[in-house]
Residue frames relative to the residue before (quaternion, step in Angstrom):
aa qw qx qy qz dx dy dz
X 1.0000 0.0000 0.0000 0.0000 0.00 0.00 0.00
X 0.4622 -0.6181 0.5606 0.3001 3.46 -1.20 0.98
X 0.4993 -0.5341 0.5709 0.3736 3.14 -2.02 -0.26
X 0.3847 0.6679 -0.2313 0.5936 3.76 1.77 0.29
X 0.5970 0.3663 -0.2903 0.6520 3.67 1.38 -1.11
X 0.8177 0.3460 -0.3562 0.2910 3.48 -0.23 -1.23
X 0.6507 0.5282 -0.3925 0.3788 3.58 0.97 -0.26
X 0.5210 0.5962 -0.2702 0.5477 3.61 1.32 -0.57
X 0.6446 0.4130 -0.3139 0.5616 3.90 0.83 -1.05
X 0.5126 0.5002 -0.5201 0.4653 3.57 0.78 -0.81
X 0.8313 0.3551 -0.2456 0.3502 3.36 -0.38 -1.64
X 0.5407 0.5306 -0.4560 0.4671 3.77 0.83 -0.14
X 0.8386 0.2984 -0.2883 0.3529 3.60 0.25 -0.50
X 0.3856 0.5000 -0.5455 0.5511 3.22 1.53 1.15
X 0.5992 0.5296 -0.3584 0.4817 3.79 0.92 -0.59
X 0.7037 0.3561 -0.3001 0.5366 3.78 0.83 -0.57
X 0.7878 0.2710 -0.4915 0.2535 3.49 1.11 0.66
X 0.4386 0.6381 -0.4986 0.3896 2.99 1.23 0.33
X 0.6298 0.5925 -0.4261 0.2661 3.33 1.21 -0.42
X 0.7433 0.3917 -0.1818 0.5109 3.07 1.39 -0.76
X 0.7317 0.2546 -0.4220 0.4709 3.88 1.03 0.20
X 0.5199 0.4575 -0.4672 0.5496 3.92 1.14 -0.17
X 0.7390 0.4487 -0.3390 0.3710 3.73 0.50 -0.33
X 0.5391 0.6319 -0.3953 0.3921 3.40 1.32 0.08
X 0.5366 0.6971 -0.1826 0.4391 2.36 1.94 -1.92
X 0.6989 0.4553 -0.2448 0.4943 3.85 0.24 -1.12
X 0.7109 0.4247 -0.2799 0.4857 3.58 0.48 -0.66
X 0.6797 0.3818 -0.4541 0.4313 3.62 0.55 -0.34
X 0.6008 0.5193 -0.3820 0.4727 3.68 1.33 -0.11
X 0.4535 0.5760 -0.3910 0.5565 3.75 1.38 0.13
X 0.6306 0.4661 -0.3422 0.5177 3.68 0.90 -1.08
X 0.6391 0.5739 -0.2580 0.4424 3.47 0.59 -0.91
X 0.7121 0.2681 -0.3910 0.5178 3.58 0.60 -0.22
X 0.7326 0.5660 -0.2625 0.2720 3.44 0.99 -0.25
X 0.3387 0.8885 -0.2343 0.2024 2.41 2.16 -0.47
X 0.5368 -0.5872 0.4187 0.4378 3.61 1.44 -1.21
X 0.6063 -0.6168 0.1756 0.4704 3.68 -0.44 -0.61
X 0.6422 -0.3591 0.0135 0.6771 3.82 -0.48 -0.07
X 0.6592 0.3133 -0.4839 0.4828 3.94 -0.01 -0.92
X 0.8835 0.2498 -0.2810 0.2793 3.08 -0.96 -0.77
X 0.7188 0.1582 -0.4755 0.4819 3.43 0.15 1.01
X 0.4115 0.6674 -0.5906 0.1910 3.77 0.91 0.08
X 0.5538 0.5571 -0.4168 0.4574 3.89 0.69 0.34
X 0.7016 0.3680 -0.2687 0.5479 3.25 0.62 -0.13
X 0.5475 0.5549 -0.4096 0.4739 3.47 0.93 -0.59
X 0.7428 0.3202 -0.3327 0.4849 3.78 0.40 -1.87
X 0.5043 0.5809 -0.5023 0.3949 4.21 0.77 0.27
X 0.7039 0.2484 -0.3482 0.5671 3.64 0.85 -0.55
X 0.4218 0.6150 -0.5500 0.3760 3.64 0.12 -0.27
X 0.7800 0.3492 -0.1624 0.4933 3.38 0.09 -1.84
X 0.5685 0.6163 -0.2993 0.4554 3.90 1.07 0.06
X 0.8542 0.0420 -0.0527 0.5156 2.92 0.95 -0.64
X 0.2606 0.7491 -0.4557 0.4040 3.33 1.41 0.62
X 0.8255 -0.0582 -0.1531 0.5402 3.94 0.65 -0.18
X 0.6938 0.2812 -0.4853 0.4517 3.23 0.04 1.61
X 0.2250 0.7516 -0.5419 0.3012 3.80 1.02 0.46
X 0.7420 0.3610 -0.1654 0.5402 3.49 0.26 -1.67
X 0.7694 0.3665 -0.4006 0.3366 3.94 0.67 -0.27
X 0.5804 0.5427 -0.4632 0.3925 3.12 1.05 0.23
X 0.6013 0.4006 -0.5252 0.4496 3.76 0.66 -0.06
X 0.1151 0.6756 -0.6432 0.3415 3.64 0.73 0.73
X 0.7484 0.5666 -0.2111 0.2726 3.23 0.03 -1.59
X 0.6361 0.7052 -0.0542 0.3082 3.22 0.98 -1.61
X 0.7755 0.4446 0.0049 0.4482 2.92 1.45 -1.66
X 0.4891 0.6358 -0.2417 0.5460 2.60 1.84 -0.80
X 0.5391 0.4685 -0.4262 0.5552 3.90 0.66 -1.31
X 0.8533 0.3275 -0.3214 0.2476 3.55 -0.51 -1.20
X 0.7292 0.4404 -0.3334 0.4040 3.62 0.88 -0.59
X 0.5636 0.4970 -0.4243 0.5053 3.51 1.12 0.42
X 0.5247 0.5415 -0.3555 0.5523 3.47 1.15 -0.68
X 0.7218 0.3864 -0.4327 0.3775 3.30 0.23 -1.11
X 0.7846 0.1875 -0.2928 0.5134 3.93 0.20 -1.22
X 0.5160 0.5177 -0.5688 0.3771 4.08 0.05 0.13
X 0.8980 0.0157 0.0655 0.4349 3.08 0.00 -1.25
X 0.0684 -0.9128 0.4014 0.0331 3.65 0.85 1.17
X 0.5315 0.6473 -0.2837 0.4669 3.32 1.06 -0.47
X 0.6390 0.4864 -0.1697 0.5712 3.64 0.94 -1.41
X 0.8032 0.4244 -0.2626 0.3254 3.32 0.74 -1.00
X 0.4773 0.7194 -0.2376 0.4452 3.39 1.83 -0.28
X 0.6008 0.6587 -0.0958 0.4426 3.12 1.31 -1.90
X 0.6832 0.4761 -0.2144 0.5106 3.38 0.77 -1.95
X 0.8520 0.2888 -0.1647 0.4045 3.77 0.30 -1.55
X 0.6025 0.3113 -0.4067 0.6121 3.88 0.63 0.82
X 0.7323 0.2778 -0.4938 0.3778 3.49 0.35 0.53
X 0.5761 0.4715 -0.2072 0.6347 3.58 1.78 -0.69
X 0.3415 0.6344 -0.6712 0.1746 3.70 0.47 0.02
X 0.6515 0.5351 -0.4424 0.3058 3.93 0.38 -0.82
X 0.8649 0.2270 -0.1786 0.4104 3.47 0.24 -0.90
X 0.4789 0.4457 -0.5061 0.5621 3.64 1.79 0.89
X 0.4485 0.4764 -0.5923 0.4702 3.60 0.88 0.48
X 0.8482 0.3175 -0.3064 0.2928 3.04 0.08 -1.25
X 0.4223 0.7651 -0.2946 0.3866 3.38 1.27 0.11
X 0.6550 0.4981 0.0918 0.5608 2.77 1.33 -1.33
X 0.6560 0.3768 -0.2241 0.6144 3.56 1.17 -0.27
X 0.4184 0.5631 -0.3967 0.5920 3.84 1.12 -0.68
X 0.8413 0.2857 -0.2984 0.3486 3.29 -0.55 -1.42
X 0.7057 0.4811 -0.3598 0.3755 3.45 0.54 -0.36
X 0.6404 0.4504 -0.3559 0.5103 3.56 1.36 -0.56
X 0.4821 0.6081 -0.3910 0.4949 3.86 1.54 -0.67
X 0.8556 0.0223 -0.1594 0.4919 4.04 0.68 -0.80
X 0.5036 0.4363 -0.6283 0.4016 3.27 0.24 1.15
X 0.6990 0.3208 -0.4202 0.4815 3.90 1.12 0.35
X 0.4225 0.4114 -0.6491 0.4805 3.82 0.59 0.19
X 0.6003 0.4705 -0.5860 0.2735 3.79 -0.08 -1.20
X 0.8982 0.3648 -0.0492 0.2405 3.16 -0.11 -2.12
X 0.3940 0.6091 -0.5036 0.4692 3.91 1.48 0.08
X 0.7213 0.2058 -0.4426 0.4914 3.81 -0.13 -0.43
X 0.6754 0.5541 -0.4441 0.1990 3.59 0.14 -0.23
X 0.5250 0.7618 -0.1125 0.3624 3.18 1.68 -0.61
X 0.0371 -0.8510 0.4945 0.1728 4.21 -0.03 -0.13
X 0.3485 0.7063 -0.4312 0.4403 3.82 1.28 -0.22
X 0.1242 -0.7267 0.5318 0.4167 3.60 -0.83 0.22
X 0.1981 0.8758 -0.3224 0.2996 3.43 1.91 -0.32
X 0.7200 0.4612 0.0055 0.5186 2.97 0.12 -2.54
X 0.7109 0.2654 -0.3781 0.5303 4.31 0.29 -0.69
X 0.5173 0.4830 -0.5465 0.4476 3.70 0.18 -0.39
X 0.7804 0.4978 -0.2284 0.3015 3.26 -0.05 -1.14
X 0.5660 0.5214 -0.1214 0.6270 3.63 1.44 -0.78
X 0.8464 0.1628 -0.2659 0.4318 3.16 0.36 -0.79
X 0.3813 0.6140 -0.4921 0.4853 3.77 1.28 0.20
X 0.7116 0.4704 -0.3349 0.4002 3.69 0.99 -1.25
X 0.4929 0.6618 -0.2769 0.4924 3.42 1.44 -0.72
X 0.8215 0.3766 -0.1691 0.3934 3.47 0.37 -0.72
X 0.6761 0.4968 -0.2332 0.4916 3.19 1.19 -0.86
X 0.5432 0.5609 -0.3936 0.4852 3.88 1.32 -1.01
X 0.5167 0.7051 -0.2975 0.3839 3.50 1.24 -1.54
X 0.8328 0.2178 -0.2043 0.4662 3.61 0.55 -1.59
X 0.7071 0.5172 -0.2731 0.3973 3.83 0.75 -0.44
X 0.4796 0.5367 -0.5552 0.4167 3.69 1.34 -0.61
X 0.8015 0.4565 -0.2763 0.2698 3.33 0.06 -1.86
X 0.3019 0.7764 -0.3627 0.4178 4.02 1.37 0.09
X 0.6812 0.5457 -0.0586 0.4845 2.57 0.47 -2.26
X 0.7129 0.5041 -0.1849 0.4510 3.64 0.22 -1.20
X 0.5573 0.6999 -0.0558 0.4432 3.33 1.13 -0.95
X 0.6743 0.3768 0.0064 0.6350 3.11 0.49 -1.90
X 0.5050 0.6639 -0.3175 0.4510 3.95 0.86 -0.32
X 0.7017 0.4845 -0.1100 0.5107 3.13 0.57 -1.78
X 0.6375 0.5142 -0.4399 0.3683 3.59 0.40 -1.66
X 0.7327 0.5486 -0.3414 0.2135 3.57 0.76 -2.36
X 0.6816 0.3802 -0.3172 0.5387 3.82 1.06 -1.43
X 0.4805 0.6182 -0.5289 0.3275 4.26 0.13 -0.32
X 0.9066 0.1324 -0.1111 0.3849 3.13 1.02 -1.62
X 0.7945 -0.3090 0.2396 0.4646 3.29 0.58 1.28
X 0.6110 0.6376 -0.3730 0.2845 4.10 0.86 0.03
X 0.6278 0.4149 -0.2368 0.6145 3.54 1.54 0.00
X 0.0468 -0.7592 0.6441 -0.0811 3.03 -0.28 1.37
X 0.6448 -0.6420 0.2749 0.3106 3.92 -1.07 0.63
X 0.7505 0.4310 -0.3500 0.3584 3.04 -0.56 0.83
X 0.5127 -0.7663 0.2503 0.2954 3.47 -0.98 0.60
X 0.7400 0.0329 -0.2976 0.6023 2.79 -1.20 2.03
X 0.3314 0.6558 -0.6506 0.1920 3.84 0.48 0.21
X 0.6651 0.5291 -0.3178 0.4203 3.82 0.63 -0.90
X 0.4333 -0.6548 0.5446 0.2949 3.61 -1.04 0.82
X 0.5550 -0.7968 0.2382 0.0186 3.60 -0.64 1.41
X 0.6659 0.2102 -0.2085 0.6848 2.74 1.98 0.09
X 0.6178 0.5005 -0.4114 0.4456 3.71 0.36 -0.22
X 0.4822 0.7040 -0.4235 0.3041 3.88 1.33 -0.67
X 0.8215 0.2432 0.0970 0.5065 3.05 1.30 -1.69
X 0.7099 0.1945 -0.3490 0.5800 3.18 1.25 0.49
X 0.1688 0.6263 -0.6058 0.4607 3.21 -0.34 1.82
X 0.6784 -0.3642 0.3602 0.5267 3.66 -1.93 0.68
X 0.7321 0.4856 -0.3919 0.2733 3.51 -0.02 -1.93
X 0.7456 0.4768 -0.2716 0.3781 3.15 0.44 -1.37
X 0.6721 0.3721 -0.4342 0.4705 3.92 0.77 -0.58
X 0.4919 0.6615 -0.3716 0.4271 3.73 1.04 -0.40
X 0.5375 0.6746 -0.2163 0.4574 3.75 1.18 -1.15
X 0.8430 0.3064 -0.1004 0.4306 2.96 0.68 -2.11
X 0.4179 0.7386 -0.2941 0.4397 3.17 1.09 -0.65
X 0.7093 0.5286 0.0200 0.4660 3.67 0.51 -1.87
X 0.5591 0.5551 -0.2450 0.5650 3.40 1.36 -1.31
X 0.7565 0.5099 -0.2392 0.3325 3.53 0.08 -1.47
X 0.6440 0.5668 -0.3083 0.4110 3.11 1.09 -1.53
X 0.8075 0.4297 -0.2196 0.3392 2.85 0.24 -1.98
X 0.6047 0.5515 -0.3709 0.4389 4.14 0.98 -0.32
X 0.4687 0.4366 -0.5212 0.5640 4.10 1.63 -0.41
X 0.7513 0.5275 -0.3566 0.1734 3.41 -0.13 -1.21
X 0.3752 0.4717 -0.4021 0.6893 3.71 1.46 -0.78
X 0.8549 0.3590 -0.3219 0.1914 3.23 -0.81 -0.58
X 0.6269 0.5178 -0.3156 0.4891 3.07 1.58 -0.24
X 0.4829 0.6856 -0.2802 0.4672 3.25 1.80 -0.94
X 0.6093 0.5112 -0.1997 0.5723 3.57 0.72 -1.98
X 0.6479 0.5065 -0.4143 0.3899 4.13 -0.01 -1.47
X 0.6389 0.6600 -0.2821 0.2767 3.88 0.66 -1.27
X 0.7465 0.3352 -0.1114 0.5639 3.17 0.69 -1.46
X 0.7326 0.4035 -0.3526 0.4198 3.83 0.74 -0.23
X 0.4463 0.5446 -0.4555 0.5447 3.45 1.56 0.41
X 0.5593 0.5912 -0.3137 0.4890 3.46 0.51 -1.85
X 0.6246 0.5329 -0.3051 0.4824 4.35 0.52 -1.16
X 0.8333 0.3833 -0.1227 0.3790 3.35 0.10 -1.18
X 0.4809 -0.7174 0.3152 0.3934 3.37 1.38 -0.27
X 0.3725 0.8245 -0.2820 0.3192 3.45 2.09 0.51
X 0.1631 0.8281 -0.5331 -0.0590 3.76 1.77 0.33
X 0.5776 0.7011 -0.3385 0.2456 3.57 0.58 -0.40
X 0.6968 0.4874 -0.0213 0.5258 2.67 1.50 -1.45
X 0.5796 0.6520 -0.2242 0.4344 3.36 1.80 -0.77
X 0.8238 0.4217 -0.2070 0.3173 3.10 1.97 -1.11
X 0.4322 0.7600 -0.2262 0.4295 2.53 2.11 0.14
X 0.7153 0.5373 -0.1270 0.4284 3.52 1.57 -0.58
X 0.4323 0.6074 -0.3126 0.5886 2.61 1.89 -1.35
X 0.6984 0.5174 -0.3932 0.2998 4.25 0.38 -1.53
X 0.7684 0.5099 -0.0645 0.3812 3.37 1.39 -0.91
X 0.4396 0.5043 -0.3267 0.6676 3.18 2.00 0.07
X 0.6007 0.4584 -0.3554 0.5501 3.85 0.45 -0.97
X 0.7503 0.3623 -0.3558 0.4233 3.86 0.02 -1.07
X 0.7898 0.3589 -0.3336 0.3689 3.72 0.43 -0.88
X 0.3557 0.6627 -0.5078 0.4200 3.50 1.48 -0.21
X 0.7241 0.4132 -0.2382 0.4981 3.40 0.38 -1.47
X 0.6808 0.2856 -0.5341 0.4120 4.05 -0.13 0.01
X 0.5906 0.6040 -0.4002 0.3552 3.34 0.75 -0.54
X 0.7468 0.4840 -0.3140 0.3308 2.94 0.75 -0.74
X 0.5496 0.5785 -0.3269 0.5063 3.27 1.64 -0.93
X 0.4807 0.7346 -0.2059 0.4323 3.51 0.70 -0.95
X 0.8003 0.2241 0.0100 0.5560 3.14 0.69 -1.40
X 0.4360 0.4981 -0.4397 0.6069 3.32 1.14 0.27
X 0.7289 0.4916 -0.2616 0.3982 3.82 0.27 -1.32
X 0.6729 0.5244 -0.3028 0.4249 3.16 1.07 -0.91
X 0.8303 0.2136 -0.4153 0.3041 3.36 0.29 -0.31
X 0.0373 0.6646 -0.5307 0.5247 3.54 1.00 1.52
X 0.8489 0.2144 -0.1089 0.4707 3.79 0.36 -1.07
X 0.6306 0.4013 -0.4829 0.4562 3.90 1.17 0.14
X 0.6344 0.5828 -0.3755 0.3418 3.21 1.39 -0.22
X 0.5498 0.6060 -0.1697 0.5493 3.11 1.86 -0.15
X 0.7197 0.3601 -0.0651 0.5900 3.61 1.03 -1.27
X 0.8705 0.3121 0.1106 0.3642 3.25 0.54 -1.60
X 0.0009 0.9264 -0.3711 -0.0633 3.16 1.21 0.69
X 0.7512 0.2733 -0.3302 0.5020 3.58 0.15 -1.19
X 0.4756 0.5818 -0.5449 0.3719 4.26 0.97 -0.68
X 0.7157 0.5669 -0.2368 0.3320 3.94 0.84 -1.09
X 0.8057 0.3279 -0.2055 0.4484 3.11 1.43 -1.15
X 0.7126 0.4038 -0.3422 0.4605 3.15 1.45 0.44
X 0.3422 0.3834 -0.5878 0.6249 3.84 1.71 1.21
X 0.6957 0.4906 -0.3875 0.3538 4.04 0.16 -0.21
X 0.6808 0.5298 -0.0717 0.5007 3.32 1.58 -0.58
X 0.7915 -0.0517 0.1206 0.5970 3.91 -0.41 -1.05
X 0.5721 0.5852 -0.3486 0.4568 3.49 1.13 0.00
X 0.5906 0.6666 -0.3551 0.2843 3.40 0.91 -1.31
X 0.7705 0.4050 -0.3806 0.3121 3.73 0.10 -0.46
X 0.4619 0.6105 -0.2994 0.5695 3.02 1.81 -0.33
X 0.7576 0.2943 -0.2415 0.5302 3.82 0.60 -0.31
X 0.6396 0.2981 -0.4152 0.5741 3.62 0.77 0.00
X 0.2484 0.6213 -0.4864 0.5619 4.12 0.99 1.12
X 0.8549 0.2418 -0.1595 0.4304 2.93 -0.03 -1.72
X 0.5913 0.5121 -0.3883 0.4871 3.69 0.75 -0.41
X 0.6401 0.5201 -0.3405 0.4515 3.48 0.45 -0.67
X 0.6446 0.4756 -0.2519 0.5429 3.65 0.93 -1.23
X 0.6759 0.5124 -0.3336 0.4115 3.71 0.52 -0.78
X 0.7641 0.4975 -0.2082 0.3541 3.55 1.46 -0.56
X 0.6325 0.5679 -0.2158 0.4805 2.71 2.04 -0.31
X 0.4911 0.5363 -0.3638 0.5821 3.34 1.82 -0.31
X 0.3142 0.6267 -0.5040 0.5045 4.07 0.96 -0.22
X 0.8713 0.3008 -0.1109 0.3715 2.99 -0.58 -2.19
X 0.6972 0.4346 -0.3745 0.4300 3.91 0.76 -0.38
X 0.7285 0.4055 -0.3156 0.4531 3.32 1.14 -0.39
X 0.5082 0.5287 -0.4453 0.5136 3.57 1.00 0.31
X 0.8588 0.2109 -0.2426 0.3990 3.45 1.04 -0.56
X 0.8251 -0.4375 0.2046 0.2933 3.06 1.34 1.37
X 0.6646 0.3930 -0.4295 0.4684 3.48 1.10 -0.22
X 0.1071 -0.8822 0.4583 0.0137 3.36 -0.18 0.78
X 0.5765 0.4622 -0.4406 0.5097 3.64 1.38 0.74
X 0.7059 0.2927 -0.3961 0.5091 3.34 0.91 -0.21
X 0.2380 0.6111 -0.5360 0.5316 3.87 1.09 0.49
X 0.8367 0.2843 -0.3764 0.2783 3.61 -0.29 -1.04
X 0.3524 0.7930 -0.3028 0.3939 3.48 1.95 -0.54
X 0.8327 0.1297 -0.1655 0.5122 3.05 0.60 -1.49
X 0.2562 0.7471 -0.4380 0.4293 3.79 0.76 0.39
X 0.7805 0.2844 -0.1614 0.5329 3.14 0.07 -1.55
X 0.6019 0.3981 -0.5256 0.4505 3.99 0.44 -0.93
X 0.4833 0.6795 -0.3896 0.3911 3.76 0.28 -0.94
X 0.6488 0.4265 -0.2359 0.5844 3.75 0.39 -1.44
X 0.9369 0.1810 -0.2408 0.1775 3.12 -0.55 -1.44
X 0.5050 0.6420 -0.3879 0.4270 3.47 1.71 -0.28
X 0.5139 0.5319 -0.4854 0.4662 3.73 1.25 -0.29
X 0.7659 0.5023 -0.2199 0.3356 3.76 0.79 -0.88
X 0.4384 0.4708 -0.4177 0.6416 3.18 1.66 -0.69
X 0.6587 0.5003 -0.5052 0.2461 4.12 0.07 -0.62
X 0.5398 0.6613 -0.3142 0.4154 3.40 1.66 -0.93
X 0.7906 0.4715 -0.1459 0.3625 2.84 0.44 -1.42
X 0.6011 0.3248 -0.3218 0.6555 4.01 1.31 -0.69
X 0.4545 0.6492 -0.4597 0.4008 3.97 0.77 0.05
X 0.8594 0.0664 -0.0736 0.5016 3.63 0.82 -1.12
X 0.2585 0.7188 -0.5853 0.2719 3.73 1.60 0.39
X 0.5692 -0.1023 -0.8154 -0.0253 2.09 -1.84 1.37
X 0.5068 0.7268 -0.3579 0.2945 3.53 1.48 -0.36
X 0.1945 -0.6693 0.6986 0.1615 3.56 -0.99 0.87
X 0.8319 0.0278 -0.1441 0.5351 3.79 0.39 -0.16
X 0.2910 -0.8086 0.5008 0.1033 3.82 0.40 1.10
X 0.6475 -0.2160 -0.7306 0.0192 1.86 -1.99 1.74
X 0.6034 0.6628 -0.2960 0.3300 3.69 1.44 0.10
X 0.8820 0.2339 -0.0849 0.4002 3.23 0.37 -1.26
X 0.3953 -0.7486 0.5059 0.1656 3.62 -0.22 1.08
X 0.6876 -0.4268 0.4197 0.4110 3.99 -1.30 -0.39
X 0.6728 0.4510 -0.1570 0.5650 3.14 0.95 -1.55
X 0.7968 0.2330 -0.3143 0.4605 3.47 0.11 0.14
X 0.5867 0.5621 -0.4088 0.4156 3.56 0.88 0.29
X 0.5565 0.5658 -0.2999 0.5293 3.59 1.58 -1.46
X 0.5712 -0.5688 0.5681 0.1659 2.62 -1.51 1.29
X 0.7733 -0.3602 0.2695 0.4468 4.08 -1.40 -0.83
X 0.5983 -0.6102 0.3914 0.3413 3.09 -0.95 0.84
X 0.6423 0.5391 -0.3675 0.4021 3.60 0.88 -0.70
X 0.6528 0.4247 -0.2739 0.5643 3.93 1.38 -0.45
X 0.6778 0.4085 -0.3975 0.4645 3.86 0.92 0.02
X 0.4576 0.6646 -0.4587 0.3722 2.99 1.55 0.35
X 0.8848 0.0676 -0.1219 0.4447 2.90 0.70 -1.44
X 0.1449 0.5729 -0.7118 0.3797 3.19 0.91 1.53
X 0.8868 0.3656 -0.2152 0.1834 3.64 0.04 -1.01
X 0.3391 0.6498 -0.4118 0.5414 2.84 2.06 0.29
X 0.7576 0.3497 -0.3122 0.4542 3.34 0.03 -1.51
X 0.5601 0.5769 -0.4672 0.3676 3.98 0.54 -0.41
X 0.4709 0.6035 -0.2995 0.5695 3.88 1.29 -1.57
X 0.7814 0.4109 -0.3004 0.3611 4.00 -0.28 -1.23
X 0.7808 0.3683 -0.2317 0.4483 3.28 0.89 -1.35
X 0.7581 0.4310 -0.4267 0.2396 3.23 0.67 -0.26
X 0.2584 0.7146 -0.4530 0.4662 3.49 2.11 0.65
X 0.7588 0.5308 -0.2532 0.2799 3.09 0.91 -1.14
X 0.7240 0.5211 -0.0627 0.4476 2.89 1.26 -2.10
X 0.4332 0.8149 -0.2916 0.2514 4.29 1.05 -0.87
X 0.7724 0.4409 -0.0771 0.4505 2.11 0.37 -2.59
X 0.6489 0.5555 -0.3653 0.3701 3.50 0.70 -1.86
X 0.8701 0.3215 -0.2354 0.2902 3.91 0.25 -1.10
X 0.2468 0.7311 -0.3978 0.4963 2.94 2.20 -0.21
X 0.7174 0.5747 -0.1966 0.3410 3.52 0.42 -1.77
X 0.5659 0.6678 -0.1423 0.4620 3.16 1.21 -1.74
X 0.8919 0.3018 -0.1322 0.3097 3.30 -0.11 -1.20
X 0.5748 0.4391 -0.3710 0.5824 3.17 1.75 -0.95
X 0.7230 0.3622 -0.4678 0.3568 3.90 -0.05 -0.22
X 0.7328 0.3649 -0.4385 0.3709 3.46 0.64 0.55
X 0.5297 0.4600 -0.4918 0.5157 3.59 1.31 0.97
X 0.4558 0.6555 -0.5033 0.3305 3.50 0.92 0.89
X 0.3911 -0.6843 0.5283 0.3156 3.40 -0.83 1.55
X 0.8306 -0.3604 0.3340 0.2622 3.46 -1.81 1.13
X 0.3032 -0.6568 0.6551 0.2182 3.74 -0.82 0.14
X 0.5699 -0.6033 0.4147 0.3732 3.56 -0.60 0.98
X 0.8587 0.0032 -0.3740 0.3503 3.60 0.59 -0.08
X 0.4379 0.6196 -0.5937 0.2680 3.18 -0.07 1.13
X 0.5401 -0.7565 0.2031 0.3078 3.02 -0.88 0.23
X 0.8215 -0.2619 0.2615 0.4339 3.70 -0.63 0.48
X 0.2324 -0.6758 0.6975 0.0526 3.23 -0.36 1.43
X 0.9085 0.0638 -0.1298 0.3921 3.25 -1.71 1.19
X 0.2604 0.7494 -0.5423 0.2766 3.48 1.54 0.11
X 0.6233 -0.5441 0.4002 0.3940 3.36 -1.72 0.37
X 0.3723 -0.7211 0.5127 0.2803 3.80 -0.62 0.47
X 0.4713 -0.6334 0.4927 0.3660 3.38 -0.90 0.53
X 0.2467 -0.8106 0.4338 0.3064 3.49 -0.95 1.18
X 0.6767 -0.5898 0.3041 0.3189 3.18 -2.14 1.47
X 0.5059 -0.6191 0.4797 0.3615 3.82 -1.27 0.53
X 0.2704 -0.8544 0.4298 0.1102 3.37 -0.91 0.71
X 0.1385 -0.9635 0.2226 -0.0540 3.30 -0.13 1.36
């Protein structure tokens, strides 16, 4: 392994978590439009709220991370990617901002007008950001960013099979975490009802996804040739992982255990991404630009990978912390996590 690999693996397993906590994140805003109307889904709503009410803003943690390592690791790649993708990281980028400037401001509001209206924006940024993001991946997987700036044709990169396949795949797979994640934070709160409702919707979207993802690779073999023959190839054990994991979260969520469910869930997720990624290694932008020629000097991946090593002493522990104190069940006297909220008076 280079010193080019280990920084890239570094930054990849911040990409595999945003996939799996920014993708929860997005998907519980998918639940949210599905929720129904205001009564009859406002129980499920004040469940994701209180779900994602202190870790929303820490998952784009993750995000930033991908890009600011991209940017000084592998500057060249990172140039390539954001002047030929600039369209659908705009719109990426505009989602997320309409996605958290209405979680902020819906509870702050009393209109019922003004929360519809927020929380429609909430839901919808929810189902298009993660598209966008998606449709990203598909363009560089299959070989549409070539190096340099703006060398790639600016719409066809990202609107293409792969790339609607991406988005498509993206969406799904961010309800399903969320249904997966929704389970065990009902089951917490004393919401089994609600739990069984999620659990119905993790089992169903497991299964389009899966079909989906069956179909799909019908269309890299079609679109995406060398992305196909290398998930069919040095990839494969890495993708019959993730299938295997995806079946066992089935069989755990049918029978209700819904913390080890999220276990296999997430391996499921991220072993599909490690498949991507050992699919086109050595290429950071396929069929041209390799690692080693993309990484910048050796004297800056040094201390890129120092300062990564320090912060992530720093940064782990802290969200490590973070995340496990908010999957603690209530203390008898407090009050009801995810309980129904009283509803807001309209004036």
């Amino acid at each position: 392994m280079t010193l080019a690999d280990a920084v890239l693996g570094v930054m990849f397993v911040g990409l595999i978590a945003y996939g799996l906590f920014g993708g929860a994140d997005f998907g519980a805003g998918v639940w949210d439009l599905l929720a129904g109307g205001t009564r009859r889904g406002q129980r499920q709503r004040d469940l994701i709220e209180h779900s994602l009410g202190p870790v929303w803003e820490a998952n784009h943690v993750w995000l930033i991370f991908v890009l600011v390592v991209l940017w000084t690791a592998f500057s060249g790649a990172f140039v390539s990617v954001t002047t030929t993708l600039y369209q659908p990281l705009l719109l990426a980028a505009f989602g997320m901002i309409a996605r958290g400037a209405a979680f902020a401001f819906r509870k702050s509001v009393t209109t019922l007008g003004l929360r519809r209206f927020l929380g429609a924006s909430f839901a919808l940024s929810s189902l298009i950001t993660p598209y966008f993001l998606g449709t990203i991946v598909g363009g560089v997987a299959s070989g549409r960013v070539p190096p340099g700036i703006g060398a790639g044709d600016v719409t066809t990169s990202w609107v293409n099979p792969t790339s609607t396949l991406g988005g498509v795949l993206a969406v799904l797979v961010c309800a399903y975490l969320a249904a997966v994640f929704l389970c065990g934070d009902a089951r917490r709160d004393g919401h089994e009802d609600l739990a069984r409702e999620f659990r119905g919707r993790a089992i169903g979207t497991a299964a389009i996804t899966g079909a989906v993802g069956l179909g799909g690779f019908f269309v890299l073999r079609a679109d995406a040739p060398l992305l196909f023959a290398g998930l069919t190839g040095r990839a494969l054990p890495v993708v019959v992982v993730s299938v295997v994991a995806g079946l066992a979260a089935i069989v755990l969520l049918v029978r209700r255990r819904y913390a080890p469910a999220r276990v296999a869930s997430a391996l499921a997720v991220a072993a599909i991404l490690v498949g991507w990624a050992v699919a086109q290694y050595p290429y950071l932008l396929p069929p041209a630009l390799t690692i080693a020629d993309a990484a910048v000097a050796r004297a800056t991946l040094v201390a890129t990978l120092v300062s990564l090593v320090v912060g992530a002493l720093i940064l782990v522990p802290s969200l490590v912390y973070l995340y496990t104190l908010f999957q603690r069940a209530p203390s008898d006297d407090a009050p009801a996590v995810g309980a129904v909220s009283a509803p807001t008076p309209v004036r």
